[in-house]
N, C-alpha and C positions, 0 to 999 in steps of 0.2 A: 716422275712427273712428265706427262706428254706436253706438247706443243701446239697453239693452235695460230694456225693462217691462215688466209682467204681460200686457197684451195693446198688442200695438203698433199695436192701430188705434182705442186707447179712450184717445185723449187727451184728447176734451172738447174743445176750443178753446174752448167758450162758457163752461162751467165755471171751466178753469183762466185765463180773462181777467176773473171776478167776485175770484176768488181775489186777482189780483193787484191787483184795483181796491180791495178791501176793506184790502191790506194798506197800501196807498197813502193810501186818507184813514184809516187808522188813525194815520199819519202827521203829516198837516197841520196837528192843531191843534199840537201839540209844534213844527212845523220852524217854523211861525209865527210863533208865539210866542217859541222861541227866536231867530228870527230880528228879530224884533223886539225883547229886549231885549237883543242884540249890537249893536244899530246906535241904540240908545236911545229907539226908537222908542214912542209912544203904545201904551202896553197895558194890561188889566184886571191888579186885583191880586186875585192869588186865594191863597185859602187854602192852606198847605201840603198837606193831603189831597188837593186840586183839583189841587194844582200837580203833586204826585208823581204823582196817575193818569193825568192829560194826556200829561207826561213819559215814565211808565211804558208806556202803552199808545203810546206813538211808539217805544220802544225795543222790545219787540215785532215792532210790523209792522216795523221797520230790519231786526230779526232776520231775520224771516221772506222778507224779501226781500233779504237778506244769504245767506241758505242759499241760498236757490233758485239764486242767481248763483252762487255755490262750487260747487253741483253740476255745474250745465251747463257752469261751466271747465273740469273735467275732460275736454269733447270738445278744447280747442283747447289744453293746454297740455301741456309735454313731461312723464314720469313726477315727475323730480326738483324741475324746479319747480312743478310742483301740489302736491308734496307740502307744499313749504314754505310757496306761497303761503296754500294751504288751511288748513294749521295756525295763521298769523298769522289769516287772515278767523274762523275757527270760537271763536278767544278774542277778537275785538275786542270785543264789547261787554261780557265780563268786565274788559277792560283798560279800557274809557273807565271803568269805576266803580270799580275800583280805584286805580288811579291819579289818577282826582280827590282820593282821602281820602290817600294817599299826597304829594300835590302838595299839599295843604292844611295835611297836618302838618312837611314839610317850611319850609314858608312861615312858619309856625307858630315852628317851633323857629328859624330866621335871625332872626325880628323879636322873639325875648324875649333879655331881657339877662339870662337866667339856662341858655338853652336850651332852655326848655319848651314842651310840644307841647300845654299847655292852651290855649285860646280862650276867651278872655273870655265869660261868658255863652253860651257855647254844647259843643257834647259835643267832648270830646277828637277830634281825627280820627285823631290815629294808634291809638287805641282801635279804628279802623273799618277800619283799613286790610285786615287780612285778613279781616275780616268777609264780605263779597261770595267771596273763593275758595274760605275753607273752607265756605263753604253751598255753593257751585257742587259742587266735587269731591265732596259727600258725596251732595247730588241724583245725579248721574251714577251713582254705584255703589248707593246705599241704593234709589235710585226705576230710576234709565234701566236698568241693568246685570238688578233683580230683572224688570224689566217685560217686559223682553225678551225671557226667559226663558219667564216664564209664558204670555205670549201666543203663542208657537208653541208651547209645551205644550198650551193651550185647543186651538188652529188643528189642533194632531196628532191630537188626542181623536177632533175631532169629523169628521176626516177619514178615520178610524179607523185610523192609525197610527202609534197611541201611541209614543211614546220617553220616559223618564227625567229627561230636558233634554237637552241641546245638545253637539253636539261642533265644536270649531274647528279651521281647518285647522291642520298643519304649520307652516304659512309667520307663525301667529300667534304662535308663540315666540315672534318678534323683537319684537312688543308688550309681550308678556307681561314678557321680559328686561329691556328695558328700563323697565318698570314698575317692575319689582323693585328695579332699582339707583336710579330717584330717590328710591321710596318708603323705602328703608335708608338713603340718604341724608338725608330727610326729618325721618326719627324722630331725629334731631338737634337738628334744628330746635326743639323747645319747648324743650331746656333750656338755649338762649341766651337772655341777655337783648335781643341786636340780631339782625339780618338781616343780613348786610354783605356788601360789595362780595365779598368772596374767596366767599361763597354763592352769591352773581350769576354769577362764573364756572363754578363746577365746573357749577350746575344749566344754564347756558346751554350749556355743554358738552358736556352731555348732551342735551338739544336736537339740539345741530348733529349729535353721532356719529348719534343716532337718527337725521335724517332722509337725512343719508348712507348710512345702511344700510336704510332704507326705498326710497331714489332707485333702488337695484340691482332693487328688483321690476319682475317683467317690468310691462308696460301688459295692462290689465283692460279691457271695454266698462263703462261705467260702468252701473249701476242705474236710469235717474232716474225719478222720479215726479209728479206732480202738474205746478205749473207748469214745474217742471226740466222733466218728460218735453215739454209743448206748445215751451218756448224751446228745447229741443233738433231739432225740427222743420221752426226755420228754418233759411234758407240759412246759409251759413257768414258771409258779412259781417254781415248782419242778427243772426244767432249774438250773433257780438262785439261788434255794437253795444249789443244789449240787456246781455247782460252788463257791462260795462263803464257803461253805466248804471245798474242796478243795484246795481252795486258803490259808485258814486262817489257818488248820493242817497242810500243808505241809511247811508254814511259819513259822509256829513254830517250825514245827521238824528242819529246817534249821537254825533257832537261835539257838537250845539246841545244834544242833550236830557239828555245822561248827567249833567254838573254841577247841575241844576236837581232831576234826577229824585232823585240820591242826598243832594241837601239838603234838597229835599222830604220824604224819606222821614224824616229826621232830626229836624224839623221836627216833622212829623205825630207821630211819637214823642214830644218833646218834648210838644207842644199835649195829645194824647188820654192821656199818662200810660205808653206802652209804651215798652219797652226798646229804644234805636234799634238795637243792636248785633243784636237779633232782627229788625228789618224789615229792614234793611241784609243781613243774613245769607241770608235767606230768598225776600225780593219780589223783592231785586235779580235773584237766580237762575233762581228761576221765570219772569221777564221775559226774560232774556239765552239761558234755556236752551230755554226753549218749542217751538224749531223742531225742533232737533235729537235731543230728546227725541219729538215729532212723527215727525220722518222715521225715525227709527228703530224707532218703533213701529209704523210703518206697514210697515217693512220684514219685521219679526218675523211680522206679518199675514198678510205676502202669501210667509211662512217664507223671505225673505230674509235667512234670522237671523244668519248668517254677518257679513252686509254693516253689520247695524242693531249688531251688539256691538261687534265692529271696530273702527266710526268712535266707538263710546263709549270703548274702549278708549285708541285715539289718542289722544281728545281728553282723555283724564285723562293721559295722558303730558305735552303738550301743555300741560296746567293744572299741572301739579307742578313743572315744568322751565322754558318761557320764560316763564310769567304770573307764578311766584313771584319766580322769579328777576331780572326786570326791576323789580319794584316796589323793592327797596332803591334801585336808580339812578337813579329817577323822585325818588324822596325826598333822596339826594345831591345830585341836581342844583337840586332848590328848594330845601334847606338852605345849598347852596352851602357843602357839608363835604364832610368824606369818614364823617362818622358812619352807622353803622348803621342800619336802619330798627326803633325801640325794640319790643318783645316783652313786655308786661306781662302779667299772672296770668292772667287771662279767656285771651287769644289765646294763651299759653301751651296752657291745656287746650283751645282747641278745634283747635288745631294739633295737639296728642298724636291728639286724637281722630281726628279725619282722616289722620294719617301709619296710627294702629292700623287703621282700616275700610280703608286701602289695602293695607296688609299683610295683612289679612283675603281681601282679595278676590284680592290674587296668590296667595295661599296657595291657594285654591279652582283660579283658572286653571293650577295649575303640571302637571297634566294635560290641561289646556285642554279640558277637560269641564267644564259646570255645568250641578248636578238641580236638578230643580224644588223640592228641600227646601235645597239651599242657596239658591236664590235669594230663599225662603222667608226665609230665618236671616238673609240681607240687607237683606233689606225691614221682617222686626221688628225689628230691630236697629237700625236705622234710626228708627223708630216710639218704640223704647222711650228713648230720650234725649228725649222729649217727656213722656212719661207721667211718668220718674223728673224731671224738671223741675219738673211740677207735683205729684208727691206727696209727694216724699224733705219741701221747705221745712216741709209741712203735717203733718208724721207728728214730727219730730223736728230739732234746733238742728244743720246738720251745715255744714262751711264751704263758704265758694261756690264752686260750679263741679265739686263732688263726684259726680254722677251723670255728670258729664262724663268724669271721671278712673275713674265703674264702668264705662261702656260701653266706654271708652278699655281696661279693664284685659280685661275679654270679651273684646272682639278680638282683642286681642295673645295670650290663652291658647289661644283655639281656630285663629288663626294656626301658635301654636308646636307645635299637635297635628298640623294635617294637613301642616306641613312634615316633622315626625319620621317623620309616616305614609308622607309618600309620598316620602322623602328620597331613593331611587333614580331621582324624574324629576327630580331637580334640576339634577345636572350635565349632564345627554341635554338640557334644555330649555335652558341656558343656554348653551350648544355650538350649538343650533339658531338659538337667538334673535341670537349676537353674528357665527359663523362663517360656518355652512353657507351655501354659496351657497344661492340660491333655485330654481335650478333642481332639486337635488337634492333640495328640503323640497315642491316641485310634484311632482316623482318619486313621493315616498314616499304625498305624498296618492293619487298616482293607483293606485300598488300594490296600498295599503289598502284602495279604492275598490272595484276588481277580487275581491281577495280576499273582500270582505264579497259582492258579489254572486255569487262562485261559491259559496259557502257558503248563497247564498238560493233 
């Protein structure tokens, strides 16, 4: 399978070999480190701020050179299993930091003789546990999803032709569908009080059909760009070696670094006086999300837009389904129960909130169109859960987590307007997303395609 780029003889070799040298000792202090206090080795004791950006900034470059090797797999692996493989790589660094506070509170609740997931002197972990997903999920649609949008909007302007925002193919239904059924599935979720294992199935479930009916799409030349495009340039052994390299250091460096980084961060909360539940929510994401938010912007740039939404798309299915879904078992297994993963007030409302901003956002795709004024309405919307954070406390006595549960209530009303509105593509898109083959959704693209240019 060849490769295809903006221009295929503008791969840099010297460029994208800084690239990948930068993201390598962005590494080292973190894999060091960790690696020395796994084997108990003489090291500096450093302050928790210290320790989380070390930490922090090794999860990062992991990332970064965790993408790069996910792209270029796509020359050497069959449809079905790239898809899968791809999906497990693109949440591994969501998972190492969830599933440490998951593993912690689990640990937690086996060693109290009352069950309790307090820790002595230190913050609740299961307080933390969804912390890290619902930042991730809300980044991807509030920031990745609006950015995407906007900047091939900017890219059309000034190319001088303009469009409205974005249209996605046909064959995006099946994204979109299954969005829709974990995110209805989802809004469940805050008014449990546990997680449990019967959760873990149906969402893992949904997982598997989705990438089963993902595996049916034909094979695409993949997009690559930057170090993807130069690693895709070698031979095919060479190919596979680097990747696979690739894949296995930066897996590593994401084991040693992810328990330090999200304790760090806790830490630093604690020491400087902020809400660890806020760094944990926030840095972690921004760290883990960096690349992908990256290549997708990049894609949008070069009006790859199709490619850059898509893989944001996936990867919020991907986040809803096997990353939510695995953490109650993660916490099973260190409780050495079968008890549920606990759901307390806070993670209630930011769970609401995130289930509403993804019903928000299917609601927008269910024409698989998005304008530049929705993308608009997702990115304040987004914004505006920080403002009412800090003003709602300072204006008036109201209970916590209340600007949580207004935005949460926004979404869900402008959700339930443009499903009524556009309630005739519901069942057409839901018949596309789950049925129609894919040759038949590549048909109609190409129909469409035709028609729009004899009409130009």
């Amino acid at each position: 399978m060849t490769t295809t780029t903006e221009h295929e003889d503008d791969v840099r070799p010297g460029r994208q070999k800084l690239n990948v040298t930068l993201a390598v000792l962005a590494t080292l202090p973190g894999l060091l480190l960790g690696l020395a206090i796994l084997f108990h080795l003489p090291h500096p004791e450093l302050a928790p701020p210290v320790e989380a950006l070390i930490f922090g900034v090794a999860v990062v470059g992991a990332a970064f050179i965790l993408s790069w090797g996910a792209e270029v797999a796509q020359l050497d692996i069959s449809a079905g299993l790239a898809i899968a493989v791809l999906a497990l790589i693109a949440v591994l660094p969501e998972y190492a930091v969830s599933f440490v506070f998951a593993w912690q509170g689990g640990t937690a609740v086996a060693n109290s003789p009352t069950g309790s997931c307090e820790v002595p002197g230190g913050e609740n972990p299961c307080s933390l546990v969804l912390a890290n997903m619902t930042g991730a999920n809300r980044l991807l649609i509030g920031v990745g999803w609006a950015m995407v949008v906007i900047i091939a909007w900017f890219r059309l302007r000034r190319a001088g032709t303009p469009k409205d925002g974005i249209e996605l193919p046909r064959s995006s239904a099946v994204e979109v569908s299954f969005l829709a059924i974990a995110t209805l599935y989802s809004l469940s979720l805050p008014f449990k009080r546990t997680i449990t294992l019967i959760d873990m199935v149906i969402l893992v479930a949904i997982f598997i059909a989705y990438t089963i009916r993902i595996s049916k799409a034909p094979p695409e030349e993949p997009h690559l760009i930057g170090p993807a495009a130069w690693v895709g340039t070698f031979s095919v052994r060479a190919r596979r070696i680097t990747v696979g390299g690739f894949f296995l250091y930066s897996a590593i460096v994401i084991l040693l670094s992810a328990e330090h980084f999200a304790q760090g961060l806790v830490e630093t909360g604690t020491e400087l006086g902020i809400n660890s539940f806020f760094l944990v929510q926030w840095l972690a994401p921004l760290a883990s999300e960096a690349p992908e938010l990256l290549v997708a912007g990049l894609y949008a740039w070069r009006l790859w837009v199709t490619n850059g939404l898509t893989t944001l798309i996936s990867s919020k299915v991907n986040q809803w389904t096997l990353l939510i879904g695995t953490l109650p078992l993660v916490f099973a297994i260190s409780s050495r129960s079968l008890n549920g993963l606990p759901v307390d007030s806070h993670q209630s409302a930011e769970l609401l909130l995130t289930a509403a901003q993804s019903l928000f956002a299917v609601a927008i795709l269910f024409n698989l169109h998005m304008s530049i004024w929705e993308a608009l309405v997702l990115l304040g919307l987004f914004l505006t859960q920080f403002v009412l954070g800090a003003v709602l406390p300072a204006l008036m006595d109201l209970p916590e987590n209340t600007e949580l549960r207004i935005v949460a209530g926004i979404y869900l009303v402008l959700a339930l307007f443009l499903f009524a509105r556009g309630r005739r593509t519901i069942v057409p898109i839901l018949k596309d997303g789950f049925r129609t083959p894919y040759s038949e959704l590549d048909a109609r693209d190409e129909a469409e395609h035709r028609a729009v240019t004899d009409r130009s």
